[in-house]
Jmol script that loads the backbone (N, CA, C; Angstrom):
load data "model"
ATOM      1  N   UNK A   1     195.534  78.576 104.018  1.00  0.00           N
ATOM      2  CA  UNK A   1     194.592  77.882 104.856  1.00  0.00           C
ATOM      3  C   UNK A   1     193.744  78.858 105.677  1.00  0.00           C
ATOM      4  N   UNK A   2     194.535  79.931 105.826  1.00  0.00           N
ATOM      5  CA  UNK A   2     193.316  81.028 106.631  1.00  0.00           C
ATOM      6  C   UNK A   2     192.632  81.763 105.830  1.00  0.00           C
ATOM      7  N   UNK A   3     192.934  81.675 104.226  1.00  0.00           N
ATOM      8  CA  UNK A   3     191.217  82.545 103.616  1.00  0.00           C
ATOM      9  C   UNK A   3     190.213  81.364 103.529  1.00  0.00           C
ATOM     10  N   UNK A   4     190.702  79.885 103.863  1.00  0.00           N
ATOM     11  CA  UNK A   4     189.335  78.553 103.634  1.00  0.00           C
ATOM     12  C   UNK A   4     188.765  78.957 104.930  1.00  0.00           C
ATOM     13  N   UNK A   5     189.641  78.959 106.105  1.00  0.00           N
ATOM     14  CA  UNK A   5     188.906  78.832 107.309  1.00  0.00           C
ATOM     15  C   UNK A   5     187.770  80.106 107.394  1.00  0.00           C
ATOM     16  N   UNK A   6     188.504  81.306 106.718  1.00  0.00           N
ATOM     17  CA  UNK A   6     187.698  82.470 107.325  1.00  0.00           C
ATOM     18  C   UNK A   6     186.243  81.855 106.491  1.00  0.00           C
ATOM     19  N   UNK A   7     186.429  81.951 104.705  1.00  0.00           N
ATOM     20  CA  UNK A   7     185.400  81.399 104.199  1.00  0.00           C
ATOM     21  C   UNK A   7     184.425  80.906 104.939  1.00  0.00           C
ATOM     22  N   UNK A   8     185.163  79.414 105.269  1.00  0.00           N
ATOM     23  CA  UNK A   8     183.949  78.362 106.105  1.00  0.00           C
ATOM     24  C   UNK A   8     183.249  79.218 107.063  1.00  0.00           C
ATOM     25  N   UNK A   9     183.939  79.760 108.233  1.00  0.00           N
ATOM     26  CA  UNK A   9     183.576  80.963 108.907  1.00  0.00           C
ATOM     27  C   UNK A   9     182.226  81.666 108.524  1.00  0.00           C
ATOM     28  N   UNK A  10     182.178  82.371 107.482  1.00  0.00           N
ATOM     29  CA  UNK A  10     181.146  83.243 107.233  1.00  0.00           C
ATOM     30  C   UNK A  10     180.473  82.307 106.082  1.00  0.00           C
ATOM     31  N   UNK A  11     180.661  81.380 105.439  1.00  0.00           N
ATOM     32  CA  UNK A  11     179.530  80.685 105.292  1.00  0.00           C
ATOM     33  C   UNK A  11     178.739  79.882 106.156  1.00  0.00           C
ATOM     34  N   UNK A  12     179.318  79.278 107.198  1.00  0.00           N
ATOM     35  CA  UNK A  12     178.686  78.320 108.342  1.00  0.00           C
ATOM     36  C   UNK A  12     177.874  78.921 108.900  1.00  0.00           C
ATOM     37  N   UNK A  13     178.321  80.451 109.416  1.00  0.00           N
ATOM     38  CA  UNK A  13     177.171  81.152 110.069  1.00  0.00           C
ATOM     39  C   UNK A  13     176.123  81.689 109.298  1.00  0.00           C
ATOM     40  N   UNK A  14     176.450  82.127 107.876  1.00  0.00           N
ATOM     41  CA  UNK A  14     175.295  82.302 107.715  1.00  0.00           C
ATOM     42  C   UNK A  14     174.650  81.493 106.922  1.00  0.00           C
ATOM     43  N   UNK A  15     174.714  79.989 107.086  1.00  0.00           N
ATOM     44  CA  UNK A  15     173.831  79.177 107.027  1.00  0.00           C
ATOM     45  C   UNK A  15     173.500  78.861 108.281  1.00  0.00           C
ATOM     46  N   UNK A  16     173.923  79.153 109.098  1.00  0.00           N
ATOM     47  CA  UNK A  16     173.137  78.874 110.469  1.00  0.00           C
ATOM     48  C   UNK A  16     171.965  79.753 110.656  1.00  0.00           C
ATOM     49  N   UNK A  17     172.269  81.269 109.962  1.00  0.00           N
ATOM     50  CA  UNK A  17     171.646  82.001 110.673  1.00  0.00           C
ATOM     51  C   UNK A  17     170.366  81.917 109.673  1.00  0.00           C
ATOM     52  N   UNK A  18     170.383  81.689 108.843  1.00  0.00           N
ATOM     53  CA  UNK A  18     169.721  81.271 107.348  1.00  0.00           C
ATOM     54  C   UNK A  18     168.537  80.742 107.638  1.00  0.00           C
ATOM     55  N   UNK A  19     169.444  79.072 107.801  1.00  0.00           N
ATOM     56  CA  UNK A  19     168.058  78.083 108.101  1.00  0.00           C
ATOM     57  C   UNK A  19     167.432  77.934 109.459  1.00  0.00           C
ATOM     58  N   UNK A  20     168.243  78.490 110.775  1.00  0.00           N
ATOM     59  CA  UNK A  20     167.773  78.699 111.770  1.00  0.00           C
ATOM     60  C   UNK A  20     166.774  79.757 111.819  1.00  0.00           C
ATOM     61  N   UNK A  21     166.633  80.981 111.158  1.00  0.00           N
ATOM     62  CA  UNK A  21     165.582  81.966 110.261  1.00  0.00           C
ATOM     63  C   UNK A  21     164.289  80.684 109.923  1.00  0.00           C
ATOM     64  N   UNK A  22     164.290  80.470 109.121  1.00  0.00           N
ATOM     65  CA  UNK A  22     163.591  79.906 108.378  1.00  0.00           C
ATOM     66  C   UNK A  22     163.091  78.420 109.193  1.00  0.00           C
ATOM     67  N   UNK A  23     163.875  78.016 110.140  1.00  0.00           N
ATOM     68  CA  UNK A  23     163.448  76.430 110.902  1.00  0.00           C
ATOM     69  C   UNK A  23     162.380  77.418 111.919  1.00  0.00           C
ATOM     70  N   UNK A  24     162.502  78.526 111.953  1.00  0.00           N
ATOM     71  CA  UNK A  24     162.280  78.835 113.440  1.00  0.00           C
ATOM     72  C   UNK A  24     160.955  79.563 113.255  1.00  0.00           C
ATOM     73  N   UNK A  25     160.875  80.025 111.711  1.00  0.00           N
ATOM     74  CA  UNK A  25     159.624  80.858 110.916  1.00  0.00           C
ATOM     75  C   UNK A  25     158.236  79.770 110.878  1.00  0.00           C
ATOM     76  N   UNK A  26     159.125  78.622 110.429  1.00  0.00           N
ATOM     77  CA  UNK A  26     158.349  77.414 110.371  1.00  0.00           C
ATOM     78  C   UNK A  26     157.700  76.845 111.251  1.00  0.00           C
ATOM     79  N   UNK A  27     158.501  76.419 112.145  1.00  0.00           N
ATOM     80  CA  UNK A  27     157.987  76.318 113.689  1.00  0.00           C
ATOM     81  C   UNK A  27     156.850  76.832 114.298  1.00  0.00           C
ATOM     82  N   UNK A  28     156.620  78.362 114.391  1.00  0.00           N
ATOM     83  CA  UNK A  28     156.408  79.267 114.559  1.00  0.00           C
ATOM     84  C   UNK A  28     154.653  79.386 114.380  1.00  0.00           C
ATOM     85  N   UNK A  29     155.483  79.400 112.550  1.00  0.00           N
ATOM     86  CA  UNK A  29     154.065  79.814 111.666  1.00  0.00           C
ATOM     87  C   UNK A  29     153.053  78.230 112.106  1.00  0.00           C
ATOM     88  N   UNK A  30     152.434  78.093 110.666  1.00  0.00           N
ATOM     89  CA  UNK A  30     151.231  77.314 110.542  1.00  0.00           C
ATOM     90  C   UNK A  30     152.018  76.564 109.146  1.00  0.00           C
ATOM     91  N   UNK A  31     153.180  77.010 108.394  1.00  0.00           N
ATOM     92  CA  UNK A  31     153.926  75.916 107.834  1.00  0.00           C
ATOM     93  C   UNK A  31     153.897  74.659 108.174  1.00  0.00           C
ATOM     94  N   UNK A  32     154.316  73.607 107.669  1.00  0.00           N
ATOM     95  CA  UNK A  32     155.828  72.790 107.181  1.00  0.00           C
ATOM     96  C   UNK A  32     156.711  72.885 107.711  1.00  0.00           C
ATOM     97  N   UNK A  33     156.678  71.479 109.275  1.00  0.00           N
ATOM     98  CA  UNK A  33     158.508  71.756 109.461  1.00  0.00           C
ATOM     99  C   UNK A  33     159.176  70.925 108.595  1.00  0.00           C
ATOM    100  N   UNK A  34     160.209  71.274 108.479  1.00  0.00           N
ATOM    101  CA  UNK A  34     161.193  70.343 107.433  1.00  0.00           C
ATOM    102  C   UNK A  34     162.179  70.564 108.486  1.00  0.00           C
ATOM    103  N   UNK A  35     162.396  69.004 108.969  1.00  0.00           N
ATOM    104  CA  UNK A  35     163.715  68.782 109.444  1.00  0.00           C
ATOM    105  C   UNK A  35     164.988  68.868 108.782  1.00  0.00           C
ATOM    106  N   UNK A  36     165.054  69.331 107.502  1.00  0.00           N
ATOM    107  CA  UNK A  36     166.370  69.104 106.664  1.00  0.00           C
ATOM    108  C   UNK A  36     166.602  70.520 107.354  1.00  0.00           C
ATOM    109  N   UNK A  37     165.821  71.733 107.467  1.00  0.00           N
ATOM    110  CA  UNK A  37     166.026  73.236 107.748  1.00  0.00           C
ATOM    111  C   UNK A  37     166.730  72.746 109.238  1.00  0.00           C
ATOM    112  N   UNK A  38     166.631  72.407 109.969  1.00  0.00           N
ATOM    113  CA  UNK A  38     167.196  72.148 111.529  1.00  0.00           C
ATOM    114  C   UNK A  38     168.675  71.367 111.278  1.00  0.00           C
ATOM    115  N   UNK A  39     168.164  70.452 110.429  1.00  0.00           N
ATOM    116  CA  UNK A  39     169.679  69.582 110.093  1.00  0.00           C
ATOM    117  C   UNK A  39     171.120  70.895 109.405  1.00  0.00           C
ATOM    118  N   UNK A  40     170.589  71.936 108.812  1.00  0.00           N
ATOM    119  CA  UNK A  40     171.162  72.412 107.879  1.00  0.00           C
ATOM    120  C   UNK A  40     171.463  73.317 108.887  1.00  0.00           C
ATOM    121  N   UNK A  41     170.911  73.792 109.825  1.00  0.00           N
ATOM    122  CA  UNK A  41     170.864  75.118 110.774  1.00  0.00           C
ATOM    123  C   UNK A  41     172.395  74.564 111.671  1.00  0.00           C
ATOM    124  N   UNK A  42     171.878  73.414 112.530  1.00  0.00           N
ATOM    125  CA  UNK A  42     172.966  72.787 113.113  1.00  0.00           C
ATOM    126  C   UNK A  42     174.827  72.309 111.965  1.00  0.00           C
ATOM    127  N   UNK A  43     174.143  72.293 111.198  1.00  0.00           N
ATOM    128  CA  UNK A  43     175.617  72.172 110.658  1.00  0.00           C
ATOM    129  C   UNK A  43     176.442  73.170 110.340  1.00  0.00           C
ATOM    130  N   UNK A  44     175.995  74.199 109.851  1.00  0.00           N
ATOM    131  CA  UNK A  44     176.551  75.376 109.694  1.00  0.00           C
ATOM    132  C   UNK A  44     176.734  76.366 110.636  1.00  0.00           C
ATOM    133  N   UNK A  45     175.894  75.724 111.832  1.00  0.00           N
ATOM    134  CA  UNK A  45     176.754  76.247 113.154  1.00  0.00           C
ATOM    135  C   UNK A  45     178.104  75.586 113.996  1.00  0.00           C
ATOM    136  N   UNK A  46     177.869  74.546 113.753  1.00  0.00           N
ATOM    137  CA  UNK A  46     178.829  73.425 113.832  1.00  0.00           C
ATOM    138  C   UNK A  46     180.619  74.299 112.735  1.00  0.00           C
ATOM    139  N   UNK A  47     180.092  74.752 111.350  1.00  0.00           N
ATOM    140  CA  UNK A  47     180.937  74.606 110.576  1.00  0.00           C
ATOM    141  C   UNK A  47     181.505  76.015 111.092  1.00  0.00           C
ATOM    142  N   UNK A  48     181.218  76.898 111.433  1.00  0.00           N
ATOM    143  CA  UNK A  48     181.231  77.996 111.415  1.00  0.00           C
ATOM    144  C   UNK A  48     181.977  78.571 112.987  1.00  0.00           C
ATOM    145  N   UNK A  49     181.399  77.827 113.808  1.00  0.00           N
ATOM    146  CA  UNK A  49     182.073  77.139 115.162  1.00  0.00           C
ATOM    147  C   UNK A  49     183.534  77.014 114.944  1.00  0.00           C
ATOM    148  N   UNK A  50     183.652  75.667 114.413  1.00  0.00           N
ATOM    149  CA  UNK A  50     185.205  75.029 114.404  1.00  0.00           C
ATOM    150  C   UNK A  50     186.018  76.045 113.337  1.00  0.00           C
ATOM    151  N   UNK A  51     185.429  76.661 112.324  1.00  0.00           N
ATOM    152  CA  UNK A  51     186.154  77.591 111.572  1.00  0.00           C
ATOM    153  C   UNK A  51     186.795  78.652 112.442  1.00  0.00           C
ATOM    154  N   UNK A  52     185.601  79.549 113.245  1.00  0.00           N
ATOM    155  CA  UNK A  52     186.298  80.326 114.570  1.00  0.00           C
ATOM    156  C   UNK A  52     187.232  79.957 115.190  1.00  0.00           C
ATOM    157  N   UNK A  53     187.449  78.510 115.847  1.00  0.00           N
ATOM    158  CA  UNK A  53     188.380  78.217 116.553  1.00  0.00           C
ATOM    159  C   UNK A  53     189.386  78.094 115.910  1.00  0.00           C
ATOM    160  N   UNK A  54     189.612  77.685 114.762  1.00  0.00           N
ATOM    161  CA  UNK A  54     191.180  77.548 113.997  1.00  0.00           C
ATOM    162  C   UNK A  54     191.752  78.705 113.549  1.00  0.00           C
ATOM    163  N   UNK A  55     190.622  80.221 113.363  1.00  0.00           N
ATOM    164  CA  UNK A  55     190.875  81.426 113.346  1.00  0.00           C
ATOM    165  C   UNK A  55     192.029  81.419 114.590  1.00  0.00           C
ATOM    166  N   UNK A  56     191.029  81.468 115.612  1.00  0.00           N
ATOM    167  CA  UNK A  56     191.436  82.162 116.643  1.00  0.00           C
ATOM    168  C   UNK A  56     192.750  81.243 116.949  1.00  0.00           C
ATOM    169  N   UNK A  57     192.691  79.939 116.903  1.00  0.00           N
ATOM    170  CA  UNK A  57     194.250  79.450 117.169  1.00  0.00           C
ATOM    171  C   UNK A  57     195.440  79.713 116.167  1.00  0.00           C
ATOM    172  N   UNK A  58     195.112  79.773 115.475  1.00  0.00           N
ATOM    173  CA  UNK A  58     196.038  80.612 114.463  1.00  0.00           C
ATOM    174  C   UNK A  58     196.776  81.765 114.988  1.00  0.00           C
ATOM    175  N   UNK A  59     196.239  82.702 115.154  1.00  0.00           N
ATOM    176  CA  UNK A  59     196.308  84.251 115.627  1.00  0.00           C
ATOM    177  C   UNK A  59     196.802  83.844 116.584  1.00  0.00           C
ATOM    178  N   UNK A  60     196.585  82.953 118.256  1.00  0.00           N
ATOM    179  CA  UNK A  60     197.260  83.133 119.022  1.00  0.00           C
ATOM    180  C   UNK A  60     198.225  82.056 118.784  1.00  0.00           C
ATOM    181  N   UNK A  61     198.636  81.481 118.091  1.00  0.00           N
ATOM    182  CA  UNK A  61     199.932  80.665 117.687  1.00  0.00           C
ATOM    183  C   UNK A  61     200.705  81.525 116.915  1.00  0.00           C
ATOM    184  N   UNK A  62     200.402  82.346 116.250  1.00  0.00           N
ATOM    185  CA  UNK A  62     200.870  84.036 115.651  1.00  0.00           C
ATOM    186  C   UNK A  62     202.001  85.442 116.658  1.00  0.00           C
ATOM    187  N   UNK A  63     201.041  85.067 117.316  1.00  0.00           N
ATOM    188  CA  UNK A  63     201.149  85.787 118.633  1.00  0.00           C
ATOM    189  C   UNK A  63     201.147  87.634 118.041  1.00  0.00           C
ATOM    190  N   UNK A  64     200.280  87.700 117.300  1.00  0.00           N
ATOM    191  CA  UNK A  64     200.308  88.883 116.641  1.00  0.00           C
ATOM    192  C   UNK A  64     199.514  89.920 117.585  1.00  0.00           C
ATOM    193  N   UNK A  65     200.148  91.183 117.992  1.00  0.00           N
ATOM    194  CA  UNK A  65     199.650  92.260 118.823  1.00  0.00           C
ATOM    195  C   UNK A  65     198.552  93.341 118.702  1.00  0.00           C
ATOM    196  N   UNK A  66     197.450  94.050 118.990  1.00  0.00           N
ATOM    197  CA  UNK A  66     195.916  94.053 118.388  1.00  0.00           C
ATOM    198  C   UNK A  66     196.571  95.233 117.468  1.00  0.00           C
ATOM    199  N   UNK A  67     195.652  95.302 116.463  1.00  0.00           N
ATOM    200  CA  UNK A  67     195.900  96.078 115.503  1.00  0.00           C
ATOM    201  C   UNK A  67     196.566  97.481 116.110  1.00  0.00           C
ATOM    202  N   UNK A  68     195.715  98.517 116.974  1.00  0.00           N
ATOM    203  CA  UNK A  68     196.094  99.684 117.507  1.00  0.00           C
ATOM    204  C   UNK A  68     197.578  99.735 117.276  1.00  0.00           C
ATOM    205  N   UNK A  69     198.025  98.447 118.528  1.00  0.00           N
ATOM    206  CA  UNK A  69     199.646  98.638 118.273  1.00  0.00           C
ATOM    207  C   UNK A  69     200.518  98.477 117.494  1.00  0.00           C
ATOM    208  N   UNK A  70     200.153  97.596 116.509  1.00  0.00           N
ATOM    209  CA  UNK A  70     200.782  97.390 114.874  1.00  0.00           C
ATOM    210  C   UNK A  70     200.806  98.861 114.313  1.00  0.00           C
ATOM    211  N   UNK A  71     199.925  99.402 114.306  1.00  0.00           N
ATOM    212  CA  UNK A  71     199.937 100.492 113.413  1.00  0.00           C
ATOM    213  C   UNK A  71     200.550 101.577 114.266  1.00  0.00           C
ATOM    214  N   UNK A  72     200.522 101.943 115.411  1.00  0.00           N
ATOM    215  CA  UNK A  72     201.648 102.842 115.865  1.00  0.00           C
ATOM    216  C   UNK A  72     202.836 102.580 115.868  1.00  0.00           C
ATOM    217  N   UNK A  73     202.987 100.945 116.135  1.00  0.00           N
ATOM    218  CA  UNK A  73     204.520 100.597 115.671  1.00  0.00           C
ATOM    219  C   UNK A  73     205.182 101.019 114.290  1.00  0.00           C
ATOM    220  N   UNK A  74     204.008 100.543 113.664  1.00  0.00           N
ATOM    221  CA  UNK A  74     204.544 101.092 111.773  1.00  0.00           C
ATOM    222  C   UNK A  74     205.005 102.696 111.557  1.00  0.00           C
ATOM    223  N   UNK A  75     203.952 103.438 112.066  1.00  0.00           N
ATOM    224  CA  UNK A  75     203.869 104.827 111.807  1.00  0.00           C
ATOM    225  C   UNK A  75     205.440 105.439 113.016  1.00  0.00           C
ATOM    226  N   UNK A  76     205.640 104.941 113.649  1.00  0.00           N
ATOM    227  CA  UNK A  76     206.462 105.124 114.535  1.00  0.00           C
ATOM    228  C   UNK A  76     208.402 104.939 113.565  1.00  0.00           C
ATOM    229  N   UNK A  77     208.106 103.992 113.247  1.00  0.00           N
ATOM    230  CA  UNK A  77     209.199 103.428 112.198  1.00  0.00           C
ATOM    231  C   UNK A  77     209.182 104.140 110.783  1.00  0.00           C
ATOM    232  N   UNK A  78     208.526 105.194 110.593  1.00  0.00           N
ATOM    233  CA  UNK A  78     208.627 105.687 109.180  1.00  0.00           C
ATOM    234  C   UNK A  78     208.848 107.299 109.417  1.00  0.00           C
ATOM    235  N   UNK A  79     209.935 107.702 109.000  1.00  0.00           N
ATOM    236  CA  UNK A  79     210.695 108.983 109.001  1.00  0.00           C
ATOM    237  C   UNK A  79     209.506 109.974 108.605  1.00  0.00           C
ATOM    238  N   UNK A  80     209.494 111.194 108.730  1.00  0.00           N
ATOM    239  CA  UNK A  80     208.251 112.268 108.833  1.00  0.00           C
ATOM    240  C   UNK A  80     208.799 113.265 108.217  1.00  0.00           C
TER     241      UNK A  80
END
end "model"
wireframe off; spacefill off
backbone 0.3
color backbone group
């Protein structure tokens, strides 16, 4: 369940960052707004949002310690 979430994660944003690009080019320019580009911008920030948060509750329901100290713990535990 945490390689879907990360997935959603980095697809949500960068469809946010995508069509929010492109809603905002539009806007902007002398284009065509297309509200589907705003609809699409907001959802994949939306998706990308709640993906973060189930990251991050994960990890602290984990209670896993920041990397730095994992890896001195490891290297610490292995004979030289």
């Amino acid at each position: 369940m945490r390689k879907l979430s990360a997935l959603g994660c980095i697809v949500g944003f960068g469809a946010f960052w995508v069509y929010g690009y492109i809603a905002l080019s539009s806007a902007m320019g002398q284009h065509d707004v297309h509200t589907m580009n705003f609809v699409l911008c907001a959802l994949g920030l939306f998706v990308g949002v709640i993906s973060w948060a189930y990251i991050e509750r994960d990890q602290r329901r984990r209670k896993l310690p920041p990397a730095r100290a994992r890896l001195e713990e490891e290297l610490a535990e292995e004979p030289v």
